[in-house]
C-alpha positions in Angstrom: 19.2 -63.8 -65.1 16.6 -66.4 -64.8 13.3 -65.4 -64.0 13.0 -67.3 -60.6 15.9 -65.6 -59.5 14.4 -61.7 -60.7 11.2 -62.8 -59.2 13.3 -63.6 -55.8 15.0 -60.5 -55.7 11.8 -58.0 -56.4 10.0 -60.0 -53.5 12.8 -59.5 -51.1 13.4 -56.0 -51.8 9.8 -55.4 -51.4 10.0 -57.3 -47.9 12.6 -54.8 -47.2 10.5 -51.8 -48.1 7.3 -52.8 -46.2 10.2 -53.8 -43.2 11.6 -50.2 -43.4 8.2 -48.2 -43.7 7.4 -50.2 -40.2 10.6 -49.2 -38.8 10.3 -45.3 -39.9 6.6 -45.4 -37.6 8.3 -47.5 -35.0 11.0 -45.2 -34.7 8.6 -41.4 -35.1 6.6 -43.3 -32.2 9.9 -43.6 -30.4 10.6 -40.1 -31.3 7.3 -39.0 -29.7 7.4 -40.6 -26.6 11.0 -41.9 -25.7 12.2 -38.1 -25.9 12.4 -35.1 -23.4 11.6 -32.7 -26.2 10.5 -32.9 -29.6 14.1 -31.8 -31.1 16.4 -34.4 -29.2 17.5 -37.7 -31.0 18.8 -39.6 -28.0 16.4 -41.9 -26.6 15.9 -41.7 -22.5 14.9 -45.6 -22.6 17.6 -47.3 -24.6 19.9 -44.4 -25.9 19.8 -44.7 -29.1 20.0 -42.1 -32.1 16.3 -42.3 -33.2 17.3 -39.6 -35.9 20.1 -41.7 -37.6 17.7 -44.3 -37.8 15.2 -42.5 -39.0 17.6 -41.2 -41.6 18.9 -44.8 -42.2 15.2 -46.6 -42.9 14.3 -43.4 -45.6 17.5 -44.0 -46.9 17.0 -47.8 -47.1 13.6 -47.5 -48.5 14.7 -44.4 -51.3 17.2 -47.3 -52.7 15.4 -50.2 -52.7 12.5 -48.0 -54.7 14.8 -47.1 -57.3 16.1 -50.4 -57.7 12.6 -52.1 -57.7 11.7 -49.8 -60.2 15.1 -50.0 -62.6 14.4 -54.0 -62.7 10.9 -53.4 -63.2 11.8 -51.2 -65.9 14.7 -53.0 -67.5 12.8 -56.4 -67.4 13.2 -57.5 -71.2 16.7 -56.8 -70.9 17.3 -58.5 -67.5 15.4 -61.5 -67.5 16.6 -64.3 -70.1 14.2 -66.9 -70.8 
């Protein structure tokens, strides 16, 4: 892999992690006030599962680490000059 191209991908799966970490507040402040009680999911504005999203962003953000941090660690291997 060229190293323009392993640059591109770490920057855009970084984009996604700081994109996700903004979702998982945007969704706990959803949580907090978009909810009759502190347990339900189900939003009362726009009905949505704010706990499968929640779920889905940590998930998101769990894999994209990993993988930033494989290609980080595998560099020499990965990147052909």
């Amino acid at each position: 892999m060229r190293k323009s191209v392993y640059q591109t991908i770490i920057s855009f799966l970084i984009l996604v992690i700081v994109m996700s970490v903004f979702a998982v507040v945007n969704i706990q402040v959803s949580l907090k006030y978009e909810t009759a009680n502190t347990k339900d999911c189900i939003s009362l504005v726009s009905g949505r599962n704010l706990c499968q999203e929640l779920l889905a962003s940590k998930i998101i953000i769990v894999i994209c680490l990993i993988i930033v941090s494989g290609m980080l660690s595998f560099r020499g291997r990965i990147v052909k000059d």
